[in-house]
C-alpha distance (Angstrom), angle and dihedral (degrees) to the residues before:
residue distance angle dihedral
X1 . . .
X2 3.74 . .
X3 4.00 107.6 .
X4 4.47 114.9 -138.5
X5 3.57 133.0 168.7
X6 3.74 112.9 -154.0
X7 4.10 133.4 -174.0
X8 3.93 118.6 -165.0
X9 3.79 124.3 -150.6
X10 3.50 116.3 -165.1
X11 4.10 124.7 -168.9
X12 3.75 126.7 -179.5
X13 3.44 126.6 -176.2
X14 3.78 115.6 -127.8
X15 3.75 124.5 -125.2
X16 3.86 96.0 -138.3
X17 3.62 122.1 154.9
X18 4.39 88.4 -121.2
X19 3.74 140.3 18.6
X20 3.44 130.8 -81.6
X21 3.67 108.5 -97.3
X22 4.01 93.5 8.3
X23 3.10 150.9 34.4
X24 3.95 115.9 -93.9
X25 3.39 123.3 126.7
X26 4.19 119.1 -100.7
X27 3.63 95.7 -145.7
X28 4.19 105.2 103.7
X29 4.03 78.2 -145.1
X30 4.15 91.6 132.0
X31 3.84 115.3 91.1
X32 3.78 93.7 163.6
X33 3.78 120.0 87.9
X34 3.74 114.8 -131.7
X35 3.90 97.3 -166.6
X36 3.93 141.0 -52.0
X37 3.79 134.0 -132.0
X38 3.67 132.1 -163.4
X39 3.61 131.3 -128.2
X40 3.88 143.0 152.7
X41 3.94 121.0 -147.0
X42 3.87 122.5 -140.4
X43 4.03 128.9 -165.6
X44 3.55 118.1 -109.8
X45 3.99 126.0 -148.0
X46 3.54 107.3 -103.2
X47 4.03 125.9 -135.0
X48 3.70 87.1 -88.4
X49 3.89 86.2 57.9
X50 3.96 88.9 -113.7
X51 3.48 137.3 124.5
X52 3.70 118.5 -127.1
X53 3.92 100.6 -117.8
X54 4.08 97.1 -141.0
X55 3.80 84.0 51.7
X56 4.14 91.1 56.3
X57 3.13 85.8 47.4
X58 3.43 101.8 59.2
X59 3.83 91.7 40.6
X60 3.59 91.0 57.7
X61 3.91 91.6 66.2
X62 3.67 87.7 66.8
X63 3.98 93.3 -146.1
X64 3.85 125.9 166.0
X65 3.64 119.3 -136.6
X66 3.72 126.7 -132.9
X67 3.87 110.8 -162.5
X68 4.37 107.1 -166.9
X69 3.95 106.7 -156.0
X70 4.07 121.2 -155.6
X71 3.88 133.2 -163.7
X72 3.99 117.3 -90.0
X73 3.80 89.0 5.9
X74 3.73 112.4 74.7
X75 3.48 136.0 19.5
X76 3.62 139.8 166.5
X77 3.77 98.5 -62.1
X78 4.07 78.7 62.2
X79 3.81 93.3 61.7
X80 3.30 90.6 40.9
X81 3.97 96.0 -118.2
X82 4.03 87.2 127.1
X83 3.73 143.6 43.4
X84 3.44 113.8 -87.8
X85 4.33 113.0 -110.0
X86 3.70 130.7 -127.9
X87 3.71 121.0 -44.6
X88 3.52 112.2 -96.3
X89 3.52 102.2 -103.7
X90 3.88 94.4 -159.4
X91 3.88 87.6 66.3
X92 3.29 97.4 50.8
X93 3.73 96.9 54.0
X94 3.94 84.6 57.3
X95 3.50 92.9 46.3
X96 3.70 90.8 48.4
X97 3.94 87.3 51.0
X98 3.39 93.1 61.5
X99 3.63 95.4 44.6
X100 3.79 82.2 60.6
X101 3.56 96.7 45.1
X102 3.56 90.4 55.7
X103 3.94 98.9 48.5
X104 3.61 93.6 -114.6
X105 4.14 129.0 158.0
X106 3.55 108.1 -110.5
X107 4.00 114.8 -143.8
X108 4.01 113.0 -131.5
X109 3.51 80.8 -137.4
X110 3.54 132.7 59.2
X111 3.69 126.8 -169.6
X112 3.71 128.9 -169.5
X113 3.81 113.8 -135.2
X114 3.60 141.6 -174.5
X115 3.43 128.5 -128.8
X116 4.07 118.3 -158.5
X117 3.75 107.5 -115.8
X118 4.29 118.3 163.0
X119 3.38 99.2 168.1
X120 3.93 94.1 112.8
X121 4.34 95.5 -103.0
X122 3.15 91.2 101.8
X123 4.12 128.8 47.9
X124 4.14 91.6 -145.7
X125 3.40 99.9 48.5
X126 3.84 92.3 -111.9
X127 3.61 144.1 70.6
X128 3.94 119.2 -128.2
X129 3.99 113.0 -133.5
X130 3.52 126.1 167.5
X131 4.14 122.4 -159.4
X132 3.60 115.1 -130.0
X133 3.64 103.5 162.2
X134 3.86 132.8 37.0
X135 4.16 136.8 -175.0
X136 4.09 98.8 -1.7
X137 3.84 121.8 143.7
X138 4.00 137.9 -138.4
X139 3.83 114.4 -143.3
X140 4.00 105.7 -144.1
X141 3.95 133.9 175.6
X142 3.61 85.3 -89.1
X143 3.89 101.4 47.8
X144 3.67 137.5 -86.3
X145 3.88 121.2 -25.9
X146 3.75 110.2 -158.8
X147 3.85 117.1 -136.1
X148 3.34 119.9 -143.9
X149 3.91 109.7 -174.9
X150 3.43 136.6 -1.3
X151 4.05 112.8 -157.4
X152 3.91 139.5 178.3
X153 3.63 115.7 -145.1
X154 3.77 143.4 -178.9
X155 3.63 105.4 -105.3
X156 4.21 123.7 -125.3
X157 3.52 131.5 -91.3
X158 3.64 116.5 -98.7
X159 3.90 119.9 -102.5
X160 3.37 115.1 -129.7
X161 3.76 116.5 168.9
X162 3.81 144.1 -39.6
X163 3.37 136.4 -121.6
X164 4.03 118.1 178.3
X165 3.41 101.7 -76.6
X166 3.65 100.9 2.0
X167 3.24 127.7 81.2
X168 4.25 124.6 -168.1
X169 3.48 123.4 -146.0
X170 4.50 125.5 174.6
X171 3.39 112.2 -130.7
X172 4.05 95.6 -153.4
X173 4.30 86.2 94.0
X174 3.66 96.6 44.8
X175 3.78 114.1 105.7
X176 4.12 91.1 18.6
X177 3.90 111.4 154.2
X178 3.83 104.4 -105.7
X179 3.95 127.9 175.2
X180 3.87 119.3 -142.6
X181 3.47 124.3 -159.8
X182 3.84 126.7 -161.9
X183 3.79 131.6 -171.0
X184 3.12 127.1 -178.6
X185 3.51 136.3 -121.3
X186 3.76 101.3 -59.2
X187 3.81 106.2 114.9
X188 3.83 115.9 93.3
X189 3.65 100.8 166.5
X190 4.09 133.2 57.9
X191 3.86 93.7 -123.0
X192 3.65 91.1 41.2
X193 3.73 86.0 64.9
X194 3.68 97.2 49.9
X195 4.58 91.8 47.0
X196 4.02 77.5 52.4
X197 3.70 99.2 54.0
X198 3.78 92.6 36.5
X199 3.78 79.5 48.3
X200 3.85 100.8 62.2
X201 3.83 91.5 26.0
X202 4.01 84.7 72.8
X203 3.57 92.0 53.8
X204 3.60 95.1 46.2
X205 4.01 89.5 51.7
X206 4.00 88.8 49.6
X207 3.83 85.8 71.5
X208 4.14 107.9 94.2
X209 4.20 88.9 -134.4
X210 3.81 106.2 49.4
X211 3.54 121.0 134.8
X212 3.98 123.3 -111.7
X213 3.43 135.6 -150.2
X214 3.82 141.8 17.2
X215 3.42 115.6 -2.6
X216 3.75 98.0 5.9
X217 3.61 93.4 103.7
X218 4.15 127.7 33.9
X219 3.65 122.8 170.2
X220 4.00 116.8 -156.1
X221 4.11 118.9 -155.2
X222 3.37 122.4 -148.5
X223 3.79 112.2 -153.0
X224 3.74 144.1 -165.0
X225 3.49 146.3 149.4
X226 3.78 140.5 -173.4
X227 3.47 112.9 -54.8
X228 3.90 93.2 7.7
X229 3.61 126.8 88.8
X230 4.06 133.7 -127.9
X231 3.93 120.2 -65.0
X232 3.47 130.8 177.4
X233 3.55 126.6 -133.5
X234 3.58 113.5 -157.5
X235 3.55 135.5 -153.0
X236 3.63 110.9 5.3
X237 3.74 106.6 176.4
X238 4.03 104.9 176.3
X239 4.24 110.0 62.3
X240 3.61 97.3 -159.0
X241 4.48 87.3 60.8
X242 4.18 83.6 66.9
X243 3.23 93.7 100.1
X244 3.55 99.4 43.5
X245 3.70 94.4 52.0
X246 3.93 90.1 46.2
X247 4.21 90.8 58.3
X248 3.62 92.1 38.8
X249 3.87 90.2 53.8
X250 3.78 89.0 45.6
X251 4.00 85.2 51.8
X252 3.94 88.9 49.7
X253 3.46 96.2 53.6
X254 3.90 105.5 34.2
X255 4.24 84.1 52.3
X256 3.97 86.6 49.8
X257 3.72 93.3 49.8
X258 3.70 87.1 55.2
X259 3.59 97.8 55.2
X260 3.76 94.2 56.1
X261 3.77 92.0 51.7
X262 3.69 77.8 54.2
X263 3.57 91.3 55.1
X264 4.05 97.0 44.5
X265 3.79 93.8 115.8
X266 3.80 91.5 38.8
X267 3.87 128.2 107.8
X268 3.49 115.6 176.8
X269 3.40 117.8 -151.0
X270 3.69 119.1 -139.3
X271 3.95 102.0 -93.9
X272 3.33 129.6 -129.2
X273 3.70 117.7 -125.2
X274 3.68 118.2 -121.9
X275 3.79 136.7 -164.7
X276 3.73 107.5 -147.5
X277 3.93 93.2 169.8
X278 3.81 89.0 129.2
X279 3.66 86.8 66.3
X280 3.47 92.8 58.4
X281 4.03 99.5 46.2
X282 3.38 97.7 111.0
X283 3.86 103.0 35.8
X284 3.71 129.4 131.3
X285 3.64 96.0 -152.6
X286 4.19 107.0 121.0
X287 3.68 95.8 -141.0
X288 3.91 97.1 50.6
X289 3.46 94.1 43.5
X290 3.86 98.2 52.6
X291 3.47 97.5 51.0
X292 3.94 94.4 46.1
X293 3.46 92.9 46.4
X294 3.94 83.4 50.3
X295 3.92 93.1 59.2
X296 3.63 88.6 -91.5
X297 3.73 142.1 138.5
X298 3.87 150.4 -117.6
X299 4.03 111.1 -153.5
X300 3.20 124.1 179.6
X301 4.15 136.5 -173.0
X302 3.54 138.3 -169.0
X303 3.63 122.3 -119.2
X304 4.26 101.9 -154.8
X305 3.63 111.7 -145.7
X306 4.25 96.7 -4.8
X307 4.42 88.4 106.4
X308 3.99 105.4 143.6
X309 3.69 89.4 4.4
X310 3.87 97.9 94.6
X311 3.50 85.0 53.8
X312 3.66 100.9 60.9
X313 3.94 117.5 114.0
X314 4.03 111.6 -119.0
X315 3.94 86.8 -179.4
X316 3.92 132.2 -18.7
X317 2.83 108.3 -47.2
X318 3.88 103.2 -4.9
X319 4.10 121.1 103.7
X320 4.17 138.9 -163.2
X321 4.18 79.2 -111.0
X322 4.23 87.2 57.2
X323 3.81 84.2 50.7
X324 3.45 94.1 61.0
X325 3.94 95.9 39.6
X326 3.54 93.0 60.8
X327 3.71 89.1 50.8
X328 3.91 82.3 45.0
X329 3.94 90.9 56.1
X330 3.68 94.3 51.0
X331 3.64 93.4 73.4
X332 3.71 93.2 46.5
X333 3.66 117.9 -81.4
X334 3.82 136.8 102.1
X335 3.72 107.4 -116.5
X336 3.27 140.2 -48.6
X337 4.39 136.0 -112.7
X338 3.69 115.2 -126.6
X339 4.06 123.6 -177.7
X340 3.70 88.9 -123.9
X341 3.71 92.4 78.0
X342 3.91 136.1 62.3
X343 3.90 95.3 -89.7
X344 3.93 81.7 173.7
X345 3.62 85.6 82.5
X346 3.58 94.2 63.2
X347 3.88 97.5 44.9
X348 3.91 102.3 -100.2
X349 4.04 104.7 127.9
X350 3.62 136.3 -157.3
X351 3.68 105.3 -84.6
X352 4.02 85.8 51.2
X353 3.35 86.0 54.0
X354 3.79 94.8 51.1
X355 3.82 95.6 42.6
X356 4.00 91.1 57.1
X357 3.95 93.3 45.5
X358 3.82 82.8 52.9
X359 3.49 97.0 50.2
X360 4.17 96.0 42.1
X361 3.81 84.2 46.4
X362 3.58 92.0 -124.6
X363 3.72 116.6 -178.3
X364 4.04 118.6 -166.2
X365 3.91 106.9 -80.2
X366 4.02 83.8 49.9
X367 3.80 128.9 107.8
X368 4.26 133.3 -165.2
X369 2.86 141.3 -142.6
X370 4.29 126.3 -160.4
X371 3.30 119.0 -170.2
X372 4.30 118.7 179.3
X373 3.86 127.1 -158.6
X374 3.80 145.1 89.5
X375 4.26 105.5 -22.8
X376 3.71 91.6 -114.0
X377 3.76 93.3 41.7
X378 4.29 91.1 42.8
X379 3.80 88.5 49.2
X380 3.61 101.2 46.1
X381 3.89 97.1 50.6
X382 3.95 88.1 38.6
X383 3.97 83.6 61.5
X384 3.39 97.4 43.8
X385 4.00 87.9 48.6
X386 3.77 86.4 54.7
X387 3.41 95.8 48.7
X388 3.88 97.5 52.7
X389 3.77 89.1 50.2
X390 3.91 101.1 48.7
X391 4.31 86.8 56.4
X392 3.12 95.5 53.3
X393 4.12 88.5 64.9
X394 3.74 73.1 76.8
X395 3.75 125.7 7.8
X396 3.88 99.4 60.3
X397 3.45 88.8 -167.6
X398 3.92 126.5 30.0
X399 2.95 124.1 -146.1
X400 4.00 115.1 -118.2
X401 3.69 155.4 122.2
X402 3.70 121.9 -77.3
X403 3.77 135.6 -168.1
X404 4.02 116.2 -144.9
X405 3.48 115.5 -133.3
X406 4.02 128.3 -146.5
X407 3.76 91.5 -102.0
X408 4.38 94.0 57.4
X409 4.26 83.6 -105.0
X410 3.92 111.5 114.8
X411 3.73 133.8 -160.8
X412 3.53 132.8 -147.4
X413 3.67 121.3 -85.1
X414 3.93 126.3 161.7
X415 4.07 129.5 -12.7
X416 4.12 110.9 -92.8
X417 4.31 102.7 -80.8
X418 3.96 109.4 -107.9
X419 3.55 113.6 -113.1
X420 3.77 95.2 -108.3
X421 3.70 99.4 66.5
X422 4.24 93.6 102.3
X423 3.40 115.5 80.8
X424 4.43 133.5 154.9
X425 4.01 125.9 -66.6
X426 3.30 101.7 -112.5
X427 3.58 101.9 -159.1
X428 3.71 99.2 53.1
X429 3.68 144.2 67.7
X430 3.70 123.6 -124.0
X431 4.00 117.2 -98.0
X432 3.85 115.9 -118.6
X433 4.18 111.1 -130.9
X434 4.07 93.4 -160.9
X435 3.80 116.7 -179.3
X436 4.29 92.9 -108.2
X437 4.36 86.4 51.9
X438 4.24 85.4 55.0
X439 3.79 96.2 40.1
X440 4.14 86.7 54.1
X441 3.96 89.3 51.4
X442 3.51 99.8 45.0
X443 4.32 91.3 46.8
X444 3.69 86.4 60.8
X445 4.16 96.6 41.5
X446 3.74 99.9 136.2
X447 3.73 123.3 -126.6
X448 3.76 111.8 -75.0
X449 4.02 117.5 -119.3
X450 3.80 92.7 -111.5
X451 3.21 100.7 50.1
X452 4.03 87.5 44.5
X453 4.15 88.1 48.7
X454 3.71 88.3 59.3
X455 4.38 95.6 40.3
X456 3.78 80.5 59.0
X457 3.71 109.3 43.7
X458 4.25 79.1 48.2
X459 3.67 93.8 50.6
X460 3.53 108.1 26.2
X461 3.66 102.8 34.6
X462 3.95 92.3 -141.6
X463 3.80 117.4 145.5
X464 3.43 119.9 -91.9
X465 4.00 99.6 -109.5
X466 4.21 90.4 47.8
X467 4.06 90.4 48.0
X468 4.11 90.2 53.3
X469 3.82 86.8 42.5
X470 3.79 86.4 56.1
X471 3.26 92.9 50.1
X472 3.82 102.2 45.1
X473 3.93 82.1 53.2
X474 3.55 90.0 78.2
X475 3.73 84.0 -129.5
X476 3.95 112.0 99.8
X477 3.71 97.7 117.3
X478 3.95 93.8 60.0
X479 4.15 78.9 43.4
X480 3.45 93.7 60.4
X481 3.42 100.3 42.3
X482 3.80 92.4 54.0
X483 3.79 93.7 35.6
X484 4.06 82.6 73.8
X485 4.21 90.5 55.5
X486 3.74 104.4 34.1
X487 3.61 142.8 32.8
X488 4.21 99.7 -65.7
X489 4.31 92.1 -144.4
X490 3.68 82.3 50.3
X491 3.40 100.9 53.3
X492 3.97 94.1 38.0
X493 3.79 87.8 59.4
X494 3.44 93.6 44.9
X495 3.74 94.8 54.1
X496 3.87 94.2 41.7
X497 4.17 111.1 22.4
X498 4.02 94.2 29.7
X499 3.60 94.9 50.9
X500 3.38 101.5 46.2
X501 3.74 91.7 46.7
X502 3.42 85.5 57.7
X503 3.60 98.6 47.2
X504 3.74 92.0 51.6
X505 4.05 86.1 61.2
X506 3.21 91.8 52.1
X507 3.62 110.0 -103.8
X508 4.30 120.5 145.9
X509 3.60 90.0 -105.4
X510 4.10 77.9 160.2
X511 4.19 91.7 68.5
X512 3.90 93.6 55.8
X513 3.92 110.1 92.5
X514 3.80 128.0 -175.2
X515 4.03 97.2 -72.6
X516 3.13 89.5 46.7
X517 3.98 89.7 63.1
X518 3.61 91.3 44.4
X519 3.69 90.9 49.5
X520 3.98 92.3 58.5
X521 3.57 88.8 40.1
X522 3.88 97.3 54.9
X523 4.46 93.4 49.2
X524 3.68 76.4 46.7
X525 3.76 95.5 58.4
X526 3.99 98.1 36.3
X527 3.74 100.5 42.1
X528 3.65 90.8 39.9
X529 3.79 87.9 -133.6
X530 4.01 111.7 173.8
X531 4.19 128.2 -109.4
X532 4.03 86.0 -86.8
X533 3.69 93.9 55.3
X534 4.17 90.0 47.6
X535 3.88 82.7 57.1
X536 3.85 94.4 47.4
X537 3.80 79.3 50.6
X538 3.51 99.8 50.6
X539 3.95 91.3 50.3
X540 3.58 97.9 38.2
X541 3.97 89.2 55.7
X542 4.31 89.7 43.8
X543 3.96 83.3 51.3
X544 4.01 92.5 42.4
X545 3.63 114.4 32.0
X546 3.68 102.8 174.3
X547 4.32 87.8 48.8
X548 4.33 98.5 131.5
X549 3.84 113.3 -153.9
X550 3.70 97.4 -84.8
X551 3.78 93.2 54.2
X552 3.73 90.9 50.0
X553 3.72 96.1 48.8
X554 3.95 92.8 47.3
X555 4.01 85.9 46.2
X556 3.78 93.0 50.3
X557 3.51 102.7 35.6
X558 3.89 100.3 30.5
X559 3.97 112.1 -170.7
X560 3.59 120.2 -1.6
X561 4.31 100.2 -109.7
X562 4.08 109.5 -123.0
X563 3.52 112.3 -114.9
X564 3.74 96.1 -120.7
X565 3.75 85.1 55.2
X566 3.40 90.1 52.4
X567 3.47 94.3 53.3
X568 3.67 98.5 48.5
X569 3.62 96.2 55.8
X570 4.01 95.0 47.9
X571 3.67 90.0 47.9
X572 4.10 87.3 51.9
X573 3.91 87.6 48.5
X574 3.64 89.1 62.7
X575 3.32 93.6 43.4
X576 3.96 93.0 60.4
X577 3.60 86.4 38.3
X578 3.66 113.4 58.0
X579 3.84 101.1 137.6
X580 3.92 91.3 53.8
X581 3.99 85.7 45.6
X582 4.32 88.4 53.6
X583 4.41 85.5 56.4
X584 3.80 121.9 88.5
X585 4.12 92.0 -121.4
X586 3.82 85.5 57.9
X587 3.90 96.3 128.0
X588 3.65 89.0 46.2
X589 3.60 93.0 53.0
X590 3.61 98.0 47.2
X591 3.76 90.5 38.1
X592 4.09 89.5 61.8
X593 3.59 92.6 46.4
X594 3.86 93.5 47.9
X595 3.75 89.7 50.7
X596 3.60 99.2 46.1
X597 3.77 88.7 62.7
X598 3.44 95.6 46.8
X599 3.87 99.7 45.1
X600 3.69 98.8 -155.2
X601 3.57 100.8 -40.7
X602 3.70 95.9 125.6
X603 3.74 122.2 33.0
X604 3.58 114.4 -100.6
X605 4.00 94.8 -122.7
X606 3.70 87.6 58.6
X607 4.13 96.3 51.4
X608 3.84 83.4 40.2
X609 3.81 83.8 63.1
X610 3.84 101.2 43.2
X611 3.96 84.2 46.4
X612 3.57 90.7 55.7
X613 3.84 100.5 46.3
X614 4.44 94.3 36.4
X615 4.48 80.0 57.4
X616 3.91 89.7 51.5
X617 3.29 96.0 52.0
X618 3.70 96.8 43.3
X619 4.08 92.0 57.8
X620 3.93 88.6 47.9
């Protein structure tokens, strides 16, 4: 069996009533820009005299940032134009709790630290993070999982948009409270790594002001196997794609490995970069012809000894030559062409082909590369090509950032941050952790989810599956509350299968709060409506907000039906139905047919009687 070793890192944003170190609002109510400034970020030497290498990076793309301000949530500790206030003491009680929760060793000291980011999410050029929690553990189906930090962090800006070379990011999600949870390198299989994340995802959601929804949550994978090295995955939104971004990883890496023992007797030569845009004067291909008619270029390289190997698959549908586009497109340009592929598909012909080999000097075992754009732009990414194929004659694996993509493929993002980035706040003092300050967090540590799961299977006598689906729907409080006035499997399926029924259709199931769900469920009760009515409820309140009781009754019920209507459409469902009428369930039959039309306009006792008296007369 295929050997991995896997880290998680886990960040939920917190539901606090202000920012971190501030104090803006959290509620993404604003729509209405305030103003915008400008400003480009640059990477520092460090006090080891070195550049962080993802910073570099960064810088190289050249990129201005546009920050977009809004009322109530951002202000000038946001732009970083003032020292940041207080730590929000309401986060770090949660983050404490799940510290606790996870057995870590709490420091009596806490620090707050900042890490050197420059990718434009943050105005700075670093996030703040703070470690509360150190060494714990996480016991799992499939043993312990060792935790090595536990961290609360300033959230990112938002990103809204590009435009060439500027990029637009809303400040209203900078400086949000967010929790970060580390393991360590414990997981060795790719299910493993999804039980983990579920795991600590349950203790996350036991806290009363957690985040829901989209983008709330994001787990990141580190990833490594034998003879490969550590890469990040980053931003993994969906929990159940874990395991398919842990094989595909393994895939990457063991197909990179390969191609380096390919290489072994290899050594490339620093290539000269060519321009071959004479070859290319009279071409027809789109691409080419814009950017030479532009003033632009066509360079080309040789790759000695690298024949066939741009051409092998990583992952479906993912090569070596897509490895070096992406590091192609960081420096500004769209792609690349490399001889590996069918460059007949994109118009370039044989004796094209032939005339660049000749001019690269490439002999048999060789492969190219052409790369067309600006000559600054063209040489830049043509070096940066170069230099991603000349390591891997022996780093199989580099070590770097990667995005994960909806399908469980990833691309490349940013070189893996040196270990030197962190470094002190310097406009804060360090928080005391005394003995009284833990005892008050861990009096109020809320009920873990297990131990819930079982109070409710005891007490409620739901199924097991239904009583975790409650709780994963972040609404168990409004469950138990209702649990004591209606039927408790009712309610649990209305609060987990209803909703999401209704969601899938479409409805705003994200506008209807906790009264609102009492509301439906009180016209339910009194005008003994049936389960379809309490969903019209449910999406007639998430469609009208402000609807009182009356107005939902009247919408859900409609007109009260005359009895002598009644009648006269029960006795013509028996007449179109005389074999059901000849069975013993005949009532019953009738009865759900009669009260599908009617849709909770007349209780069900009442039709139950009609039923009853309409069959007596028919057998007379």
């Amino acid at each position: 069996m295929d050997t991995v070793t896997c880290g998680l890192e886990i960040h939920q944003q917190l539901a606090t009533e202000r920012k971190l170190f501030c104090g803006c609002t959290t509620t993404f109510a604003q729509e209405e820009l305030d103003f915008h400034l400008l400003r480009n970020l640059r990477p520092v030497v460090g006090e080891l005299g070195e550049i962080d290498p993802a910073a570099l990076h960064e810088v190289l793309k050249k990129k201005t940032f546009r920050y977009h301000f809004y009322p109530l949530e951002t202000c000038l500790v946001d732009a970083d134009e003032e020292p940041i206030h207080l730590l929000n003491e309401e986060a770090l009680h949660a983050a404490l709790t799940v510290a606790l929760f996870l057995n870590c060793k709490i420091p009596d000291e806490i620090h707050i630290m900042r890490k050197l980011v420059i990718d434009g999410s943050n105005t700075s050029g670093f996030q703040r993070t703070v470690v509360v929690g150190m060494d714990g553990s996480l016991e799992t189906a499939s043993g312990t999982v060792g935790i090595a930090t536990v961290a609360l962090e300033e959230e990112s800006a938002q990103i809204l948009g590009k435009e060439k070379s500027i990029v637009d990011y809303g400040l209203n999600r900078l400086g949000i409270p967010l929790i970060e949870i580390a393991t360590k390198p414990d997981i060795h299989t790719p299910e493993q790594a999804k039980d983990v994340a579920a795991a600590i995802g349950r203790i996350l959601r036991a806290l009363p002001n957690v985040r829901r929804g989209l983008g709330t949550i994001r787990q990141d994978l580190n990833v490594s196997v034998p003879g490969g090295s550590r890469i990040e995955l980053k931003g993994i939104q969906d929990l159940g794609l874990i395991p398919l971004f842990v094989r595909r990883e393994m895939e990457r890496q063991q197909a990179l490995v390969k191609i380096t023992k390919a290489l072994k007797y290899v050594s490339l030569v620093p290539s000269t970069i060519v321009d071959v845009s004479s070859t290319f004067k009279a071409t027809g291909i789109a691409r080419i012809k814009d950017t030479l008619n532009n003033d632009g270029v066509v360079l080309g390289a040789r790759l000695p000894g690298f024949a066939g190997l741009l051409g092998t698959e990583l992952t479906p549908g993912k090569r070596f030559g897509t490895e070096l586009a992406a590091y192609a497109r960081h420096a500004g340009v769209g792609g690349l062409f490399h001889s590996d592929e069918d460059l007949k598909q994109y118009g370039i012909g044989k004796l094209e082909i032939w005339d660049v080999k000749k001019k690269l000097a490439c002999l048999p075992q060789d492969a190219f590369v052409l790369i067309a754009g600006s000559q600054q732009t063209a040489t830049a990414a043509l070096q940066r090509v170069l230099e991603r194929a000349a390591k891997q004659l022996n780093t199989p694996v580099i070590p770097e950032v990667r995005k994960a993509e909806r399908d469980g493929s990833t691309t490349f993002l940013r070189p893996m941050p040196g270990s030197s980035r962190l470094y002190p706040e310097t406009d804060s003092l360090p928080v005391r952790i005394d003995v009284s300050y833990l005892s008050r967090v861990k009096e109020r540590l809320p009920e873990s989810l297990e131990t819930k799961h079982e109070r409710f299977l005891d007490e409620y006598k739901v199924s097991p599956d239904l009583a975790w689906q409650v709780i994963d729907s972040g609404r168990s409080d409004l469950f138990e509350d209702l649990a004591k006035q209606y039927d408790s499997t009712l309610v649990a399926t209305t609060l987990t299968a209803t909703l999401t029924q209704l969601r899938r259709s479409a409805v705003p199931v994200h506008k209807l709060t906790n009264d609102h769900i009492r509301l439906a469920f009180e016209v339910f009760q009194k005008n003994h409506i049936n389960k379809d009515s309490l969903a019209d409820a449910l999406r007639h309140l998430a469609q009208h907000t402000d609807a009182d009781r009356e107005q939902l009754r009247t919408a859900v019920t409609g007109t009260t039906i005359p009895t002598s209507v009644l009648v006269s459409r029960i006795s013509e469902l028996i007449k179109t139905h005389p074999q059901e009428c000849e069975k013993r369930n005949a009532q019953a039959i009738i009865m759900g047919l009669t009260m599908k039309e009617i849709r909770g306009k007349v209780s069900g006792a009442t039709v139950a009687n009609l039923v009853a008296e309409e069959l007596k007369k028919r057998k007379q």
